[in-house]
C-alpha positions as CSV (number, residue, x, y, z in Angstrom):
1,X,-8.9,15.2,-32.0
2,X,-7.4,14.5,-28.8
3,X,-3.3,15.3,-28.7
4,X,-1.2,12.7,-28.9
5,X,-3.7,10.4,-30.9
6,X,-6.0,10.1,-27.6
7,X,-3.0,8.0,-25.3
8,X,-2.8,9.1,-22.1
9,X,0.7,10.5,-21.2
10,X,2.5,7.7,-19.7
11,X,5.3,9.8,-18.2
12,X,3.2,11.8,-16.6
13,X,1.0,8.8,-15.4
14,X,3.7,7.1,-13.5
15,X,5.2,10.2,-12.0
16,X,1.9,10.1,-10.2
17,X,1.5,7.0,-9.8
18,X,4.8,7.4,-7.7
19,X,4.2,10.4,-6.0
20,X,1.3,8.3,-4.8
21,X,3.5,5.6,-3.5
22,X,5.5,7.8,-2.0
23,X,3.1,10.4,-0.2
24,X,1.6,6.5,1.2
25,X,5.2,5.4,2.3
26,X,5.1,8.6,4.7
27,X,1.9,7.9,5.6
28,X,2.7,4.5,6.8
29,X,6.1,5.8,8.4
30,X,4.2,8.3,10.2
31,X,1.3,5.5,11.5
32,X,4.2,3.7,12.9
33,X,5.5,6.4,15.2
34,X,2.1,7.5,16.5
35,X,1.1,6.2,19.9
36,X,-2.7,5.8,20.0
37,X,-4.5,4.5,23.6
38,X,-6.9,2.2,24.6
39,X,-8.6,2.6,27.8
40,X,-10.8,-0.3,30.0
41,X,-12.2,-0.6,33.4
42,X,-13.1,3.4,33.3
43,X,-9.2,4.1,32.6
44,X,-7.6,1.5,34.9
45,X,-5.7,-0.1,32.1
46,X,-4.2,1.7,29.6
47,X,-2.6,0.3,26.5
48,X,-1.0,2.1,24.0
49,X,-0.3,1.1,20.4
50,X,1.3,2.3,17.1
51,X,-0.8,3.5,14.6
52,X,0.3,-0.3,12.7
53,X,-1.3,-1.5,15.5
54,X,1.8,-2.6,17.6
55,X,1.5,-2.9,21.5
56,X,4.3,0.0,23.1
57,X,3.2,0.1,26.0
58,X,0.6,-1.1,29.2
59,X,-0.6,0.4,32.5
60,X,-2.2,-1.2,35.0
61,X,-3.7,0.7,37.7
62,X,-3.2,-1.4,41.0
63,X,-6.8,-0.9,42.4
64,X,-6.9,-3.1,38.6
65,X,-4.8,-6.4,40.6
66,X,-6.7,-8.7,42.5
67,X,-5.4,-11.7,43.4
68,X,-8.4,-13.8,43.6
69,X,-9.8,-12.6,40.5
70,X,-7.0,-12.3,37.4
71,X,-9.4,-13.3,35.2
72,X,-10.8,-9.8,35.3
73,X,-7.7,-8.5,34.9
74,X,-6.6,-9.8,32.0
75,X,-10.1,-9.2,30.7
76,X,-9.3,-5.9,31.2
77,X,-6.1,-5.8,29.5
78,X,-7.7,-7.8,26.3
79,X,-10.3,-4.6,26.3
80,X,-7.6,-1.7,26.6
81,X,-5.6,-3.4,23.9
82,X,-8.7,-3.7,21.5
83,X,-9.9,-0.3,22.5
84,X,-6.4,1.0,21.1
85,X,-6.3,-1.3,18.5
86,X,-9.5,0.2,17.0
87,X,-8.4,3.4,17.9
88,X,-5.3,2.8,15.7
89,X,-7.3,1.5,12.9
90,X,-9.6,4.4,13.0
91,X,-6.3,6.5,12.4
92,X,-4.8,4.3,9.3
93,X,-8.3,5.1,7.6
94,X,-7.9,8.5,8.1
95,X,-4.1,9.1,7.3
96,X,-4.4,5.9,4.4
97,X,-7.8,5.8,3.0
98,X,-7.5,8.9,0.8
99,X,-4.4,7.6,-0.8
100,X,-5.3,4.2,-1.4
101,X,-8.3,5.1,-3.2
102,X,-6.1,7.2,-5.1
103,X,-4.1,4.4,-6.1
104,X,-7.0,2.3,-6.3
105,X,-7.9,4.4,-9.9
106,X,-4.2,4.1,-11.2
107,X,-3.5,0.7,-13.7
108,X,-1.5,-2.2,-12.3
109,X,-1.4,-0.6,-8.8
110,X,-2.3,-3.6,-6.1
111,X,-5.7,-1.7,-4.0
């Protein structure tokens, strides 16, 4: 016979359930202040991004600036921001992923 007539300990259920949420919120606060870069054109545009994926910052390399072809340019720019963009994604698996598939297992928890 299982203690407690076979009910899992609710108590001890949600204290886990909200160390979980919290050990996430850090996880999140610390994606936020990482800067992660995105490269293109061999490094002559840089962008650099949060870990949430939010633009901080962009260098352009002025061998990058022609004035006859912008188009290439802001090719360029599209590329480094993707590049970093992924780059930032790749971190929020790493740093989230394990957490949210421990929520995933707890009741009435949204993953």
């Amino acid at each position: 016979m299982i203690p407690g007539g076979g009910q899992p300990d609710m108590q001890q259920l949600l204290q886990q359930a909200q160390k979980m949420q919290q050990d996430l919120a850090a996880a999140q606060q610390e994606l936020a202040e990482t800067p992660v870069e995105g490269t293109a054109g061999g490094g002559l545009v840089k962008a650099t991004v949060t870990g949430g994926g939010e633009l901080k910052d962009l260098t352009i390399d002025p061998k990058a600036v022609d004035p006859e072809d912008t188009e290439t340019l802001a090719d360029l720019i599209l590329a480094a921001v993707r590049d970093a963009n992924q780059a930032a994604q790749q971190l929020q698996q790493e740093k989230l992923g394990p957490l949210a598939q421990g929520l995933g297992g707890m009741p009435g928890m949204p993953f």
